[in-house]
C-alpha positions in Angstrom: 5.4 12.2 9.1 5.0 10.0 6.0 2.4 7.8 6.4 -1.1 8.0 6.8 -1.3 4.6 9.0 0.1 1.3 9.0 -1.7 0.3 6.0 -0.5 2.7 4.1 2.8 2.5 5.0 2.7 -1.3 4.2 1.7 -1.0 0.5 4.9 1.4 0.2 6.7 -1.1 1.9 5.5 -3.9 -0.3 6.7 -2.3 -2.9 10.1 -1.8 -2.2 10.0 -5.6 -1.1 9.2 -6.2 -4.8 11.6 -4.3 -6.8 14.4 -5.7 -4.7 12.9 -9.1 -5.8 13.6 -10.9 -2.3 10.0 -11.9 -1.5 9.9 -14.7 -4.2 7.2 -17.2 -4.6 7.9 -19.5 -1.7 8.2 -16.8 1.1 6.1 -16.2 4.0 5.7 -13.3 5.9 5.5 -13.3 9.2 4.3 -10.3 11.2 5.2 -9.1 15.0 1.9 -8.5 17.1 0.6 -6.1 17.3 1.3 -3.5 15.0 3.4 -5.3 12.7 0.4 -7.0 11.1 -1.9 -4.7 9.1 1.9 -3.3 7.6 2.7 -7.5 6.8 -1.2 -7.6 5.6 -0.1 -5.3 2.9 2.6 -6.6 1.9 1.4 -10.4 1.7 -1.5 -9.1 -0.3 0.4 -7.1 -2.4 3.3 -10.5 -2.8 0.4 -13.2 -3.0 2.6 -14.7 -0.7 0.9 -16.2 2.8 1.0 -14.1 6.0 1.1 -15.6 9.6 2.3 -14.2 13.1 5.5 -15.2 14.7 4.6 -14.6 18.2 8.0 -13.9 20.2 8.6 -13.1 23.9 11.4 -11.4 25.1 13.0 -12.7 28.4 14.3 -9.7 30.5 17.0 -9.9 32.8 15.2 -10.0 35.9 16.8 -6.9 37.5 16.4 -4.9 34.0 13.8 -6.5 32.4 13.9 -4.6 29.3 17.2 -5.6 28.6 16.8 -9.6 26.7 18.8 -12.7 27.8 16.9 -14.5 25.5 13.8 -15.3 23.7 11.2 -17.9 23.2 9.1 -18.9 20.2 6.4 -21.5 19.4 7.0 -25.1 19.1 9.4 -24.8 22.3 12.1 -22.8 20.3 14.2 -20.9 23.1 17.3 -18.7 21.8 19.6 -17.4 24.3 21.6 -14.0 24.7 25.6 -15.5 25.4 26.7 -12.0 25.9 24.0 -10.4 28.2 23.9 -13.7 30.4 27.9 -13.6 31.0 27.6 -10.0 31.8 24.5 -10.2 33.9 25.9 -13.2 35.6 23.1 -15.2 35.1 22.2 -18.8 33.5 20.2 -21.5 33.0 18.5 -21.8 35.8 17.2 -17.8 34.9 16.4 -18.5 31.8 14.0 -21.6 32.5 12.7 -19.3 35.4 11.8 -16.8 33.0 10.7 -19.3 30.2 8.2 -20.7 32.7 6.4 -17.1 32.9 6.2 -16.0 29.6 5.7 -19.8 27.8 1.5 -19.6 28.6 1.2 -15.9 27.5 2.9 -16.7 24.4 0.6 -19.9 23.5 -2.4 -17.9 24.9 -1.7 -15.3 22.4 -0.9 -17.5 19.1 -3.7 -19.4 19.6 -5.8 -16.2 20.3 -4.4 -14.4 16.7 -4.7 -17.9 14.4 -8.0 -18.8 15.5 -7.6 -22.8 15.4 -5.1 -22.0 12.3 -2.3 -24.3 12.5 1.4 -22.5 12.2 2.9 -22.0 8.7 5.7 -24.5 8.1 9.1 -22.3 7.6 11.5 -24.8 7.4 13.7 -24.1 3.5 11.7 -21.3 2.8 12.2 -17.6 3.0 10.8 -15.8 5.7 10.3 -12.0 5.7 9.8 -10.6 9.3 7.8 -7.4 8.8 7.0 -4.8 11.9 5.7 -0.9 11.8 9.0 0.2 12.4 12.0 -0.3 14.7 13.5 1.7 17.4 15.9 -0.5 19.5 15.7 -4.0 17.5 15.6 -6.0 20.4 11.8 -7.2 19.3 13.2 -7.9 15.4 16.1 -9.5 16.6 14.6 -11.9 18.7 12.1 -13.3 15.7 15.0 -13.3 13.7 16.5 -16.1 15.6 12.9 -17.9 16.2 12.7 -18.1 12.5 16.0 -19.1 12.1 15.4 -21.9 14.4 12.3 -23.2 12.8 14.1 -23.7 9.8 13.8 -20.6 8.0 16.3 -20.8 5.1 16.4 -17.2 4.6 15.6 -14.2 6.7 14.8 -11.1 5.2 13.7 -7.9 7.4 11.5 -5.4 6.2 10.3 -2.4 8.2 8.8 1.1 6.8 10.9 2.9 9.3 14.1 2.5 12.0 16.9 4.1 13.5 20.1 3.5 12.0 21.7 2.0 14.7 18.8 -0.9 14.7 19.4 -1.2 10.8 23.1 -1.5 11.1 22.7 -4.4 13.9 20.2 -6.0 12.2 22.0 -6.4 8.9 24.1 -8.3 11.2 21.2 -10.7 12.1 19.5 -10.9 9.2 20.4 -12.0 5.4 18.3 -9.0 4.0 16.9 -6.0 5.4 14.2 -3.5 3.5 13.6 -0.3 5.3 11.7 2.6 3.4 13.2 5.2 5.6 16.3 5.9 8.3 16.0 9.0 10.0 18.9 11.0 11.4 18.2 11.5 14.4 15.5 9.2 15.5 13.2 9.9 18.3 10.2 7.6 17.8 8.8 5.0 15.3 5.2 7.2 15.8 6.4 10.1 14.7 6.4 9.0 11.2 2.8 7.9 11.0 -0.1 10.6 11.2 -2.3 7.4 13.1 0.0 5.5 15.3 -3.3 4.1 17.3 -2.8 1.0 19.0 -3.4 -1.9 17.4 -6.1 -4.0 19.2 -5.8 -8.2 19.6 -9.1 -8.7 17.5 -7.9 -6.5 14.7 -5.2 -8.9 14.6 -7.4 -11.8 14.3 -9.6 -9.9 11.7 -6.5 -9.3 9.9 -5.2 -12.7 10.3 -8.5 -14.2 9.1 -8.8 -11.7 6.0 -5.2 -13.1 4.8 -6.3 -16.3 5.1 -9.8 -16.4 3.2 -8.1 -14.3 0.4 -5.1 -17.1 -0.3 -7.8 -19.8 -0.3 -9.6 -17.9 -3.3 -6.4 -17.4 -4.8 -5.6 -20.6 -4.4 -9.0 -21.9 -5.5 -8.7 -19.5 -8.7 -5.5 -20.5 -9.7 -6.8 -24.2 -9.8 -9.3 -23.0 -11.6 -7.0 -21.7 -14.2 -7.2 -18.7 -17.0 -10.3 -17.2 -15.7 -8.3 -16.1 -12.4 -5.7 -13.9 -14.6 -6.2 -10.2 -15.0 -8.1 -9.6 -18.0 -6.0 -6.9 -20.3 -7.6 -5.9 -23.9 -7.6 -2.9 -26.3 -11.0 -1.0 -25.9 -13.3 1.0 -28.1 -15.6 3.3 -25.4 -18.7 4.6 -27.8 -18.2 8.1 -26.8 -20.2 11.4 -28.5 -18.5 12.1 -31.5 -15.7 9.1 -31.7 -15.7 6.2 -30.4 -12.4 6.3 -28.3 -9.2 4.1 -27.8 -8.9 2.3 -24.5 -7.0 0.0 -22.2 -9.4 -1.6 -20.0 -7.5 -3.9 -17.1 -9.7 -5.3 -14.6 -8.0 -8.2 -11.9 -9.9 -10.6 -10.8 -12.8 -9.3 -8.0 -11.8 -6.0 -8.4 -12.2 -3.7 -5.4 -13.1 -0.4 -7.9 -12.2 0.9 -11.5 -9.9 4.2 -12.2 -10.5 6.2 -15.4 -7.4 7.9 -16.5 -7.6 11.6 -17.7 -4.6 12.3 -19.3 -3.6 15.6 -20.9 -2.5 17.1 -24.1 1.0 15.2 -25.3 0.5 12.3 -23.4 -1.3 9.2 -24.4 -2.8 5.4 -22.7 1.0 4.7 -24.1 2.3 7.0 -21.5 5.4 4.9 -19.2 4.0 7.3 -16.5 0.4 6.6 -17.0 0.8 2.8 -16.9 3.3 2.5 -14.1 0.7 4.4 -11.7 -1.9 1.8 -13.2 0.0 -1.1 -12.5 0.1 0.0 -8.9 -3.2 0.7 -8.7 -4.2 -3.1 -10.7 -1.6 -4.4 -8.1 -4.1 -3.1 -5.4 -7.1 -4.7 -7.1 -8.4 -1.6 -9.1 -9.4 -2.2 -12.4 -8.3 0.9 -15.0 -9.6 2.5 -18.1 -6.3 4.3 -19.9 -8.3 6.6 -22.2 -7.6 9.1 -25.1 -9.9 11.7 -25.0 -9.6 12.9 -28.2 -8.8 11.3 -31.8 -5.3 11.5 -33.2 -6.8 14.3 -35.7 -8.6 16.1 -32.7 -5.4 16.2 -30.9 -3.5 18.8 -33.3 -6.4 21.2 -32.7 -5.4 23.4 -30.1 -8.7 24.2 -29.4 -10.0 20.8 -28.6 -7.0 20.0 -26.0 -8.5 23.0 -24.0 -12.2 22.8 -24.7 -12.9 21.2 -20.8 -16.6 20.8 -21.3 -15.8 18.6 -24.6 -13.2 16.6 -22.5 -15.2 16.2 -19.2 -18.5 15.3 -21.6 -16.5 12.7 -23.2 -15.1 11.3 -19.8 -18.4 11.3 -18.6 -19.7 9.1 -21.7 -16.6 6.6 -20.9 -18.1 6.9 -17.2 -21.3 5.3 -18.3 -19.8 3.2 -20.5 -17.7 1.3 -18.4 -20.7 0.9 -16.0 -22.0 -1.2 -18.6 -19.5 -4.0 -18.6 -20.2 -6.5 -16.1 -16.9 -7.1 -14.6 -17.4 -3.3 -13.6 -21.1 -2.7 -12.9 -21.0 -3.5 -9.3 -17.5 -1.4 -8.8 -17.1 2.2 -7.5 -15.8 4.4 -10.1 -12.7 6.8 -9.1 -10.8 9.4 -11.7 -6.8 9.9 -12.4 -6.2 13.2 -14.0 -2.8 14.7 -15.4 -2.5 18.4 -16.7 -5.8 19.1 -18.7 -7.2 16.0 -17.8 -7.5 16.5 -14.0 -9.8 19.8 -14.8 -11.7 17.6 -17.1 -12.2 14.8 -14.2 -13.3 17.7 -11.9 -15.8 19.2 -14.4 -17.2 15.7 -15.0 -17.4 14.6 -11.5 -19.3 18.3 -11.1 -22.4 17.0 -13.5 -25.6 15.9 -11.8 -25.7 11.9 -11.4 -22.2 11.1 -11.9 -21.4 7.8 -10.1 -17.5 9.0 -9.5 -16.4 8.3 -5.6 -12.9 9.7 -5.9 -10.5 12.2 -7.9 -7.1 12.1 -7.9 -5.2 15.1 -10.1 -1.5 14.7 -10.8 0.7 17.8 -12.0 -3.1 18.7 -13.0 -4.5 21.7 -14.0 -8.0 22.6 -11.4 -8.2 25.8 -12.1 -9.5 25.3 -15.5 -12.1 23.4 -13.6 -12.4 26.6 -11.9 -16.7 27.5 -11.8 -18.1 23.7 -11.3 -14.8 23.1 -8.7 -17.4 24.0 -5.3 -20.3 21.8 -7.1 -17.6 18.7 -7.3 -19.0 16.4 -4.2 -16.2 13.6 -4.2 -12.9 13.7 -2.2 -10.3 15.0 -4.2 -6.3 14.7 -3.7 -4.3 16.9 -5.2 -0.9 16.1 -6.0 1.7 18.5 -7.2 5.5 19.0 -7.6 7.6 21.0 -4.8 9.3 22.2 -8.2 6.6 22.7 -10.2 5.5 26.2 -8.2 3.3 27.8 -10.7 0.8 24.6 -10.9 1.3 24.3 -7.2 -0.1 28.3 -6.4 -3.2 27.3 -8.8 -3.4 24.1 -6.9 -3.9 26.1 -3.8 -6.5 28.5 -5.4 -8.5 26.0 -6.7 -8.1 23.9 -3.5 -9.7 26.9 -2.0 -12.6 27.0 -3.9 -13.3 23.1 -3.4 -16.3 21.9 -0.7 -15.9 18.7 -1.2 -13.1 16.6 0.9 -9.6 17.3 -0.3 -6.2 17.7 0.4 -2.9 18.6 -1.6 -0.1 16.9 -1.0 3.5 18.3 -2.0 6.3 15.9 -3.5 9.3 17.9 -2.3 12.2 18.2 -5.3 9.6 16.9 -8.0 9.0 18.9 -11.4 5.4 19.2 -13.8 6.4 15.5 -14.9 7.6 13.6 -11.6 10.7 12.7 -13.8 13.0 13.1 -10.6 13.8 9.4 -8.7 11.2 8.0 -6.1 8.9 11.1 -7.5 6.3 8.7 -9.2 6.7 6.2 -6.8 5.1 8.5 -4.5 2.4 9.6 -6.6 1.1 6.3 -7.5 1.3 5.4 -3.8 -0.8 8.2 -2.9 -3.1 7.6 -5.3 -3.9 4.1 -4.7 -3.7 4.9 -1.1 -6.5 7.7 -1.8 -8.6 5.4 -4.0 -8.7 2.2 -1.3 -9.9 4.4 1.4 -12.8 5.7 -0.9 -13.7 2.2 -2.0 -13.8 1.2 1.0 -17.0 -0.5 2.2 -18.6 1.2 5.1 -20.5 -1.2 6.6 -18.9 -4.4 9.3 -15.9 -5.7 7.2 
């Protein structure tokens, strides 16, 4: 099982979808009702590129009705299964039987999901056809060759999950194909989510409508110019004792703000540091990279494991960043590597600290070790399968936590998540972890 739900699993998808730099600019993506959409949500939001449905029917064969003959589409589109007709003996006359049942359930339903929407126009541009996974194909397939016939130039597939006989035949169908995972064997697309609930018709629409108000505001913001770019500057945070060096990056209506904790060797510079961050700005989170010490404070051993002076001064950077406007109304979360998850821990432990979430990488809890059961906001802990003396003081300090938590083992990874796909993983979780804390709880 590697996601938590669909969602999840499409912002892994997503990306994938962008480092193999196949979803350009003028792509759509089109999702397959039901459960293909909150995956396609992701990754349209993730893309800026616009999301619509591409409701398909299968026709059965009508003494094996799972077995397709053909297919049908909106605007009339019909595509037809040569090989299963010949050997089913069957033809036109079937086809148009069958066309005439399913044609008002499929128009019932597109109209249902787009609301009065009209249909995104295909035709020259690239379409990528996104579901929650893929057992048999036949579904995939079929919108394959809808899309295709609507004018689609190119077809891309992208899926967080199928069996490898569905990937090898739909390499055949398709120009692309993205697919996070291949089992061998493969039993069930389910299996590989922990909530594989059904996704209902008017999540669809909510989902459908969500897409849509978010790439008018994008829209509107990018005619509005500058002011709809990411703001990105150099920071001093008025700390006690220093003032501190920051990175402050806060995208436009940001959905909550992530201070990074770093620890001892490591810097706002860090590569590591700054790809999770631009994972988690790529989600909408704004983030604070902070040095928690001066250069001159950093060569004294004793101030790299002073905790108290490194959660007080994260704290100060807490209440500092509530004082910038384009953060004030946001949730606050913490990032914490080696030293600096304990410090995030011991900080979020103080009375009246606003933090909603914790996230420790490769960290160090224990040192956190007599505030950890006073810490009140949920807490992932993320260690290396490699890395097994951090990981048993993980666990201990897991143990002594109240608050919601979990610890989540990258299998193969070391202290530093240098290994390939390790970091990947971590800044997936993370952002993952964050959303769901930000989340607002009342009606969407």
């Amino acid at each position: 099982m590697r996601f938590r739900d669909r969602l999840d699993a499409g912002r892994d998808l997503a990306e994938a979808v962008r480092r193999s730099d196949i979803g350009g600019p003028g792509a759509v993506v089109l999702a397959l009702p039901r459960g293909g959409v909150p995956v396609a949500f992701e990754v349209a939001e993730s893309l800026g590129l616009p999301l619509d449905v591409l409701v398909v029917r299968k026709l059965g064969v009508p003494f094996q009705p799972e077995l397709a003959m053909g297919a049908i589409g909106e605007g009339g589109v019909r595509v037809e299964n040569p090989e299963v007709l010949r050997s089913a003996g069957l033809g036109t006359a079937d086809l148009d039987a069958a066309e005439r049942r399913e044609r008002p359930e499929l128009e019932r339903r597109a109209a249902l999901y787009r609301g009065g929407r009209p249909r995104l126009d295909m035709r020259g541009r690239t379409a990528v056809v996104v579901d929650d996974g893929i057992a048999t194909g036949s579904s995939v397939r079929a919108a394959c060759r809808v899309a295709r016939t609507l004018g689609a130039a190119r077809i891309v597939v992208a899926v967080p999950v199928a069996s490898r006989l569905a990937v090898a035949d739909l390499r055949r169908e398709s120009d692309d194909l993205v697919c996070l995972e291949v089992p061998e064997p493969f039993f069930a697309v389910g299996e590989w989510y922990r909530d594989f609930s059904q996704t209902r018709d008017d999540e669809v629409v909510d989902w459908l409508h969500r897409a849509a108000v978010d790439r008018e505001r994008e829209e509107r913001q990018v005619g509005a110019g500058p002011q709809s770019l990411p703001s990105d500057e150099e920071v001093e945070v008025g700390a006690s004792g220093a003032p501190l060096a920051g990175r402050l990056t806060v995208p436009p209506d940001a959905r909550g703000t992530v201070l990074f904790a770093h620890g001892s060797g490591s810097s706002r510079h860090s590569p590591r540091n700054r790809m999770v961050a631009e994972v988690l700005q790529r989600a909408g989170l704004a983030t604070l990279l902070l040095d928690l010490l001066t250069p001159a404070e950093e060569l004294e051993q004793s101030s790299v494991f002073d905790i108290r002076h490194l959660a007080g001064r994260l704290g100060d950077a807490t209440r500092w960043a509530a004082t910038r406007p384009e953060l004030a109304k946001t949730r606050f979360g913490y990032f914490g590597a080696s030293t600096g998850a304990a410090a995030a821990l011991w900080a979020a432990a103080q009375p009246g600290c606003r933090v909603a979430a914790i996230v420790s990488r490769g960290g160090r809890p224990d040192l956190a070790g007599p505030l950890l059961p006073s810490v009140k906001a949920p807490t992932l802990l993320i260690v290396g399968g490699a890395d097994e003396a951090v990981l048993e003081l993980n666990r201990e300090a897991q143990r002594a936590l109240a608050c919601e938590n979990d610890l989540v083992v990258v299998p193969g990874a070391s202290h530093l998540f240098e290994e390939p796909g390790a970091l990947d993983r971590v800044a997936s979780l993370a952002r993952d972890w964050f959303l769901a804390a930000f989340a607002p709880t009342g009606p969407q």
